[in-house]
GUBASE-434235 format. One record per residue (C-alpha): residue number from 1; chain; x, y, z. Coordinates in steps of 0.25 Angstrom, whole numbers. Layout:
! residues N
NUM, A, X, Y, Z
...
END
This chain:
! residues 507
1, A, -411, -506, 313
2, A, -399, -516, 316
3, A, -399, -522, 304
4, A, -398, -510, 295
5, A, -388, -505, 305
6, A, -379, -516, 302
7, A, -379, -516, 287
8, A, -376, -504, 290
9, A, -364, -506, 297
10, A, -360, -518, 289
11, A, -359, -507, 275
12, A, -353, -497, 284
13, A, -339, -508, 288
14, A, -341, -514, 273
15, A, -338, -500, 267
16, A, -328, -497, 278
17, A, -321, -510, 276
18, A, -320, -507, 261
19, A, -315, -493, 264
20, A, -305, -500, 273
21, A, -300, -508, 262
22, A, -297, -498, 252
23, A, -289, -489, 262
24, A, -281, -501, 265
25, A, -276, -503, 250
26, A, -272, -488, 251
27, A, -264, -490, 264
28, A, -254, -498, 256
29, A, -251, -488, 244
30, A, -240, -480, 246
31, A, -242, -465, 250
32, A, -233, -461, 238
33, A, -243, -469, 227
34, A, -255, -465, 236
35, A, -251, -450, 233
36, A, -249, -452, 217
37, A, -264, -459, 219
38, A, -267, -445, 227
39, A, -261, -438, 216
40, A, -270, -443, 205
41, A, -284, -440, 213
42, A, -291, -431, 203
43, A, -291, -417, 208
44, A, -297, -406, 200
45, A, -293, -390, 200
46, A, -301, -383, 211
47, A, -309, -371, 208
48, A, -302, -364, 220
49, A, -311, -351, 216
50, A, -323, -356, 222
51, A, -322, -370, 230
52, A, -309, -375, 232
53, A, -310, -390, 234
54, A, -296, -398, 242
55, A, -289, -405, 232
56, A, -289, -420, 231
57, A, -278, -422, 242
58, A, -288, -417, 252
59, A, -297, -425, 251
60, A, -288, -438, 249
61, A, -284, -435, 263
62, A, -297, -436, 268
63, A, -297, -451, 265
64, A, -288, -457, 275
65, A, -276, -452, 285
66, A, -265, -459, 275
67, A, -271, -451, 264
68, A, -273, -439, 269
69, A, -257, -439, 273
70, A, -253, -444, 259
71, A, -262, -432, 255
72, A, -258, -420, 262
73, A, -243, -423, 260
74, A, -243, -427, 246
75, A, -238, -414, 239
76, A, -242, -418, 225
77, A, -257, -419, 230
78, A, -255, -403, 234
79, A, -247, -398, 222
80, A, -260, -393, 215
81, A, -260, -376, 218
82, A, -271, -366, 213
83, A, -268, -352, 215
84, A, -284, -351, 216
85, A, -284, -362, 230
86, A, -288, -353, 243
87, A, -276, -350, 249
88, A, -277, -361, 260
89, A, -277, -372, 249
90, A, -265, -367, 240
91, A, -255, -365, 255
92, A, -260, -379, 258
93, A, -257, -384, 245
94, A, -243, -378, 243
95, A, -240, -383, 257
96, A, -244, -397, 254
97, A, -237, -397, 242
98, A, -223, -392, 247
99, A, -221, -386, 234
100, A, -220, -400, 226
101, A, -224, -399, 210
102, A, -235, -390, 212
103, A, -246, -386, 201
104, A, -252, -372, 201
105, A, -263, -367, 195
106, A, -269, -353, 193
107, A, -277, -341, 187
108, A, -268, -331, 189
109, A, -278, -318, 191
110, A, -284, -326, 204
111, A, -269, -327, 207
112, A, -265, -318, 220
113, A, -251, -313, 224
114, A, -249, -322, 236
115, A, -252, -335, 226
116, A, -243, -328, 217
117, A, -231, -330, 226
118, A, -234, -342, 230
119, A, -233, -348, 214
120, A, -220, -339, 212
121, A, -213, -346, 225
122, A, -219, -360, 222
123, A, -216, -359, 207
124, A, -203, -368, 207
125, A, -213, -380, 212
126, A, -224, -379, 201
127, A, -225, -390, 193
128, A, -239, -384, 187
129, A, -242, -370, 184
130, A, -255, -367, 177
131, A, -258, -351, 178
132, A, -272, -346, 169
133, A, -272, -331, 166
134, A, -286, -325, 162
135, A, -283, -310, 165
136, A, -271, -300, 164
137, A, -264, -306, 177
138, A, -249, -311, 173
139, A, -244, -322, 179
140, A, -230, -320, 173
141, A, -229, -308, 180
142, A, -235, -313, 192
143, A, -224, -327, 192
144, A, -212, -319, 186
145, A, -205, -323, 199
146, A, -209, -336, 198
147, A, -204, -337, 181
148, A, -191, -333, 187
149, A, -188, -347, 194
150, A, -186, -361, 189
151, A, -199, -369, 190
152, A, -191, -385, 190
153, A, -207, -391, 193
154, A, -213, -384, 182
155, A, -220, -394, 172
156, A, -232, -388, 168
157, A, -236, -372, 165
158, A, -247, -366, 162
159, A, -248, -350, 161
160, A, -257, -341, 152
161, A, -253, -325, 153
162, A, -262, -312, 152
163, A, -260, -310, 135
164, A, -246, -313, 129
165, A, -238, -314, 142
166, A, -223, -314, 138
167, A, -214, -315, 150
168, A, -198, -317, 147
169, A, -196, -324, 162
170, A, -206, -333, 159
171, A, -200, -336, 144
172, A, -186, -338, 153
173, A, -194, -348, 165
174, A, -202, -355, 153
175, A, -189, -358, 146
176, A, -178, -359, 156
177, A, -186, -362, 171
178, A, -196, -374, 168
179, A, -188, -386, 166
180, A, -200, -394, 169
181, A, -211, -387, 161
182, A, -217, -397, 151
183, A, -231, -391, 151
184, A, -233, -375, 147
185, A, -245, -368, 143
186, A, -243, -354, 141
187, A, -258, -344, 136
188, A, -255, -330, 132
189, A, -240, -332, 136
190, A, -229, -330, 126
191, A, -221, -345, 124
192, A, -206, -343, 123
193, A, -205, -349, 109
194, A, -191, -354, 107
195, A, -187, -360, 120
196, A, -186, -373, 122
197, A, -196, -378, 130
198, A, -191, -392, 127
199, A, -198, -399, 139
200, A, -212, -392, 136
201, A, -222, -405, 132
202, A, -235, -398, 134
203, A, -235, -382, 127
204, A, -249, -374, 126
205, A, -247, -360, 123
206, A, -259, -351, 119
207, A, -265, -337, 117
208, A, -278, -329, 116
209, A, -273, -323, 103
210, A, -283, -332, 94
211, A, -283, -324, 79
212, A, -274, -314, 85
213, A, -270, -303, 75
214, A, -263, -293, 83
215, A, -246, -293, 89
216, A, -243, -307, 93
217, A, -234, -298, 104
218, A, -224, -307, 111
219, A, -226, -319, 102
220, A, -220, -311, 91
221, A, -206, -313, 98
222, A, -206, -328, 95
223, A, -206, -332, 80
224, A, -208, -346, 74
225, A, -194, -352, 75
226, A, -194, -349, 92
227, A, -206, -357, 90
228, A, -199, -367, 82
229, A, -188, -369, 90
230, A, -196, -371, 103
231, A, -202, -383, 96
232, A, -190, -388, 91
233, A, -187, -388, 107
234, A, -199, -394, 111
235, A, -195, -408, 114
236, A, -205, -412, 123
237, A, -217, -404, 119
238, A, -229, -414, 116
239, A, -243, -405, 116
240, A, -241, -390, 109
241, A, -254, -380, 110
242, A, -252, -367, 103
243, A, -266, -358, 104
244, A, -269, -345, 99
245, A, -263, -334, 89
246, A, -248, -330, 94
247, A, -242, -340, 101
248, A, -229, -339, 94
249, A, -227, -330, 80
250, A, -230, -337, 69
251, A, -218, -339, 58
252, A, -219, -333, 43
253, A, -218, -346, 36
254, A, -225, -359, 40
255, A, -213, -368, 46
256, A, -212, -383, 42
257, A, -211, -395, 52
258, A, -198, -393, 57
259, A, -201, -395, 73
260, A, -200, -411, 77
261, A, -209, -411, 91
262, A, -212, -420, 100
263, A, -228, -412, 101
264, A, -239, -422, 100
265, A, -251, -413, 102
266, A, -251, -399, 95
267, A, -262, -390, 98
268, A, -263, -375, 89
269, A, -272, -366, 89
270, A, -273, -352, 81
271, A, -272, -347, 68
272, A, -264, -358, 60
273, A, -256, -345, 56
274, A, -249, -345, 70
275, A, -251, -361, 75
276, A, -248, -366, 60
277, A, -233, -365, 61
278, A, -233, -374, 72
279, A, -240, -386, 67
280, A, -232, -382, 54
281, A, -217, -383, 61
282, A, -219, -396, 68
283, A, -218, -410, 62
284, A, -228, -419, 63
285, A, -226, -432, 73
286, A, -231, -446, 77
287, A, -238, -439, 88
288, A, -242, -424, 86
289, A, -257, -422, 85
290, A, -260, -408, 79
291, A, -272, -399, 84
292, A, -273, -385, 76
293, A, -285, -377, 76
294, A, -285, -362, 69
295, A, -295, -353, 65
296, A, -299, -344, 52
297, A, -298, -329, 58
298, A, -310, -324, 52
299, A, -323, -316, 58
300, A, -327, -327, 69
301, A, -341, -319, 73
302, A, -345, -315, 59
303, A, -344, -318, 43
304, A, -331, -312, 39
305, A, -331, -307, 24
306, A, -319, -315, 19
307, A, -325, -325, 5
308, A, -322, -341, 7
309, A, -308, -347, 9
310, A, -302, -349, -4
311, A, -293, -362, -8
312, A, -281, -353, -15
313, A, -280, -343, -4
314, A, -268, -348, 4
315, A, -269, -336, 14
316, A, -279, -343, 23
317, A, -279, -352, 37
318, A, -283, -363, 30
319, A, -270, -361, 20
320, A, -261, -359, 32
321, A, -265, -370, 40
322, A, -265, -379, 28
323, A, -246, -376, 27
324, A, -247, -378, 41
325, A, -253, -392, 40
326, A, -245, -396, 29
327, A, -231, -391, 36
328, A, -232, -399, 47
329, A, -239, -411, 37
330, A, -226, -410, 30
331, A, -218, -416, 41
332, A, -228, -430, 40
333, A, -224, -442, 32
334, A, -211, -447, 24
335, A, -201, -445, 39
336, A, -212, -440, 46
337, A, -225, -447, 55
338, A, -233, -453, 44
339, A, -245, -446, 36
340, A, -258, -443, 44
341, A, -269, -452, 38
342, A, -281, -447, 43
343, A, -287, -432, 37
344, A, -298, -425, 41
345, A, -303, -413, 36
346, A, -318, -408, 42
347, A, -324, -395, 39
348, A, -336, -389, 47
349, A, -342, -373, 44
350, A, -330, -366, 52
351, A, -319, -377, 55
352, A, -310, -386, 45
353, A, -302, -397, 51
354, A, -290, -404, 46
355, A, -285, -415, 53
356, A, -275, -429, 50
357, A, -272, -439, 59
358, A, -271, -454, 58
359, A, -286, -457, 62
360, A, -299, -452, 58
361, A, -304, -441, 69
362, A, -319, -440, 75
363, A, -326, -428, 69
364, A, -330, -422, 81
365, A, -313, -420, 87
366, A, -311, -414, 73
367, A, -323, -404, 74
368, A, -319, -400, 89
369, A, -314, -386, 93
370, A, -304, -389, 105
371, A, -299, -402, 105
372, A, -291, -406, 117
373, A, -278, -412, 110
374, A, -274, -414, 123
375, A, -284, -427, 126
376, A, -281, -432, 112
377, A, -275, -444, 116
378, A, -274, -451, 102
379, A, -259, -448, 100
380, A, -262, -449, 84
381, A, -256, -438, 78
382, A, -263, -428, 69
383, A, -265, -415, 63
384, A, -279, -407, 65
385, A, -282, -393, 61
386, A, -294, -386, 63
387, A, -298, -372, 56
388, A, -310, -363, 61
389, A, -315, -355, 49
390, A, -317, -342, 49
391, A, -334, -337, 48
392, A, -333, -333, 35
393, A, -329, -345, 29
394, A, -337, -355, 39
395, A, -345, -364, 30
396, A, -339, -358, 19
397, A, -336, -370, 8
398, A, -326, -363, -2
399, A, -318, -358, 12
400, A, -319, -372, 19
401, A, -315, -379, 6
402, A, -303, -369, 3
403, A, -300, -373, 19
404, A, -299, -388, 18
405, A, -291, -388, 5
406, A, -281, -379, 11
407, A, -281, -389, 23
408, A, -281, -402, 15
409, A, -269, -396, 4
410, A, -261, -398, 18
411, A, -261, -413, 16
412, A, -249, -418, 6
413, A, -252, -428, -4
414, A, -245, -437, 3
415, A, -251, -434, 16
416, A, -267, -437, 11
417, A, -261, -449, 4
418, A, -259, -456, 18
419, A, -272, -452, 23
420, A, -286, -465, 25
421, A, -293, -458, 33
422, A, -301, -445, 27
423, A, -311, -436, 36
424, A, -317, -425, 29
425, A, -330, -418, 29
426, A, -335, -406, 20
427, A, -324, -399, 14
428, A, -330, -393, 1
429, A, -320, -397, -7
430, A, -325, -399, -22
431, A, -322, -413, -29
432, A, -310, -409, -35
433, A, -303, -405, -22
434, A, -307, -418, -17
435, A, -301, -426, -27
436, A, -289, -417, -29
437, A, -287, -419, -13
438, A, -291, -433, -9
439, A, -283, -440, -22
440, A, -274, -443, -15
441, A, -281, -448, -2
442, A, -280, -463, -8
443, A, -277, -469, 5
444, A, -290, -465, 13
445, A, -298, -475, 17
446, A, -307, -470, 27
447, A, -315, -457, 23
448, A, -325, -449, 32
449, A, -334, -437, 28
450, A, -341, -430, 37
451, A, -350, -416, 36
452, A, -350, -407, 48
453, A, -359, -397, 44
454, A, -371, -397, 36
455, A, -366, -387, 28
456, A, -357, -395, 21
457, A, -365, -407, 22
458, A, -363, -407, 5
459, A, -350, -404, 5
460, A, -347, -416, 14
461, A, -355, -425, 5
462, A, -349, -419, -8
463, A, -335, -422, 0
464, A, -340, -438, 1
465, A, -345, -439, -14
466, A, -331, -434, -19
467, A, -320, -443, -13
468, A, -330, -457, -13
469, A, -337, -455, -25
470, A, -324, -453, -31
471, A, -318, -465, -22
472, A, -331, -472, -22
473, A, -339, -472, -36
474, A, -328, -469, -46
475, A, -328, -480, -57
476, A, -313, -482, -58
477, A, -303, -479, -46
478, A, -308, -470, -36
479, A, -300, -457, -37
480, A, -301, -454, -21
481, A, -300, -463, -10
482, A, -296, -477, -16
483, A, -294, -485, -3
484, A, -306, -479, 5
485, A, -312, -489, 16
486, A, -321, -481, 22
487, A, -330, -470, 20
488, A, -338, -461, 31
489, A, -347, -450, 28
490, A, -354, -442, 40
491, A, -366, -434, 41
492, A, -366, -432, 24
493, A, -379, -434, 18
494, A, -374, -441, 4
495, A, -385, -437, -6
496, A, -383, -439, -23
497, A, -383, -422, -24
498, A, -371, -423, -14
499, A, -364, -438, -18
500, A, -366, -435, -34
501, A, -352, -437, -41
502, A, -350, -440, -56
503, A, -363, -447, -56
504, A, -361, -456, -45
505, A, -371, -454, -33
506, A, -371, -461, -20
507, A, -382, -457, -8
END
């Protein structure tokens, strides 16, 4: 039909003439901007096991003739190396990309002895290098060669090793070869504590040995004070991630906050035995947001036969971690970044946390397991602290109140008397250890009181008819919390046997 043909035909020149008119804003952009523009086009890691796909640079050449010769002699659009790419895509790619800033990923067993020599001869131009190890292969004796030379390019280094990998030449490169390294990551590699890595910004370093009890073997030859002196270095150093059991030798006396760092974002993870003295040595900041997670080393798959956490034993995790927090507390206040006024303190069957900030946190980012400190983009400073009980003591009222006392005796008087805003859930404390501790919270304004288990669904109402009553109901001045404004109480069913205190009831 001639009429529908031409409609046809109309849509067709409409949808060319649009085309048309969006090449022609593109003809005017110069090639350098157009290549940044190239440089940002999402282009996610291939899965070069099964299907390799081109990169983004291919298929922008596909577009037009001007693109496509932006495209294939832009060398920052073929920097991107994979020792897992068919052979025809990683020689394409190095050819393209004359060598210039590259970034080289790999999973070292699939790595052959040809791409091998290839990395060691093109190791002065990496910029990247992210090596993952998941069987015996050694990288470090693979890239001796390569540990030998100066890398000039080198900003980031990623490299995990087969099981506590010590290798002196690399100690040397890390140290004396990497003048541009900002980022390092380091598993199962002993870190060369006390250099000064004084460019480092970015430092994860992390082992399997999680509850680890045997010989911490090469980590035994650096002692607290190489640790300390490689912080005191530490200039530049803005996100810290310690994980696992023997990262360094834990000193024989818990150090006071000495070490003046420019870290904004401290991650720890182990028994606060080890990763304590860390958090302990450094002073607190405007800035540094403090993630510490630990764990009670008890049976994990059956009930152990040890009897409840008591408040006087000063042995335990929950005592150790309670001088850690009050070490580095101690460098708060009077010369230091003001006092935190936010506290929370939630308890579920096997988890205490502790955190102060300066704002009231969601329940559900205290609760948790792996936060991503790395997407918290508050930039308000604060201290949290998580302990996983051990079996035996999950659910365990006499062991979770002896836990929380421990951990809320890390608060100076001075300290809780600058906190308004109070978050607590069912501690199982008694009336007395309410009063004697929240005397001198005369500043709180805001009070929330959740229960996350059922369990302690009592306890959490018992912990609301202690502080208001006694703030609330009191015929003369109230004796705790004078100036609060606001009072939330969450999933607690208030009843007269729960809320009863010294004849006054409230439902």
């Amino acid at each position: 039909m001639p009429g529908a043909e031409d409609g046809m035909a109309a849509m067709r020149a409409d949808l060319n003439e649009r085309r048309d008119a969006l090449f022609s804003m593109t003809t005017t952009v110069p090639p350098e901007i157009l290549e940044i523009i190239f440089q940002l086009v999402d282009n996610p890691p291939q899965a070069y096991h099964s299907s390799w796909s081109p990169p983004a640079a291919v298929q922008i050449s596909h577009v037009c003739r001007r693109w496509r010769a932006i495209a294939l002699s832009s060398k920052a659009l073929w920097n991107a190396l994979d020792t897992r790419m068919p052979t025809e895509a990683w020689t394409t790619h190095l050819a393209r990309s004359h060598f210039c800033s590259l970034n080289v990923r790999s999973i070292w067993e699939y790595v052959d002895a040809k791409r091998i020599a290839d990395i060691i001869a093109i190791f002065p131009h990496i910029q990247s290098l992210i090596i993952d190890t998941d069987s015996s292969d050694d990288p470090f004796t693979d890239l001796h060669a390569a540990f030998l030379s100066d890398s000039p390019a080198l900003h980031t280094l990623e490299i995990g090793g087969p099981s506590e990998s010590w290798d002196p030449t690399f100690n040397e490169y890390l140290a004396h070869r990497t003048p541009a390294l900002r980022e390092l990551a380091l598993h199962q590699v002993v870190f060369p504590w006390g250099f000064s890595l004084a460019d480092i910004r970015v430092l994860r370093l992390s082992t399997y040995n999680y509850a680890h009890e045997g010989d911490d073997g090469p980590w035994l030859g650096h002692n607290f004070q190489d640790v300390l002196r490689t912080l005191h270095a530490a200039h530049s150093l803005e996100k810290l991630t310690i994980w696992g059991d023997c990262v360094f030798t834990p000193p024989s006396e818990l150090p006071i906050p000495t070490v003046t760092s420019p870290v904004r974002m401290l991650f720890l993870e182990g028994p606060v035995s080890r990763v304590g003295p860390m958090l302990a040595a450094l002073q607190a900041s405007n800035t540094l947001q403090a993630w510490i997670n630990t764990e009670e080393y008890g049976n994990h798959w059956q009930q152990t036969s040890h009897g409840p956490e008591m408040v006087d034993d000063m042995t335990t995790v929950s005592a150790c971690a309670s001088d850690v927090l009050r070490n580095h507390l101690l460098s708060r206040g009077e010369q230091g970044p003001p006092e935190f006024t936010a506290f929370h303190m939630i308890t579920d069957r096997d988890l205490v946390v502790f955190r102060l900030g300066f704002e009231q946190s969601p329940l559900s980012s205290l609760l948790v397991k792996d936060m991503d400190i790395d997407k918290d983009e508050s930039h308000v400073p604060y201290l949290n602290f998580r302990l996983k009980l051990q079996v035996a003591h999950h659910g365990d009222k006499v062991s979770i109140r002896a836990k929380t006392l421990k951990l809320a005796r890390s608060i100076a008087v001075k300290q809780l008397q600058c906190v308004r805003q109070l978050v607590l859930s069912a501690l199982c404390w008694t009336t007395q250890d309410v009063e004697s501790f929240f005397q001198d919270a005369y500043l709180v304004e805001s009070l929330t009181i959740y229960t996350v288990s059922d369990v302690f669904e009592r306890e959490a109402a018992t912990l609301v008819a202690d502080p208001v009553c006694a703030s609330t109901f009191a015929a003369s001045e109230p004796s705790l919390f004078p100036a609060i404004r606001t009072l939330r109480i969450v999933g607690v069913t208030l009843s007269s046997s729960t809320m009863r205190r010294e004849g006054d009831v409230t439902q």
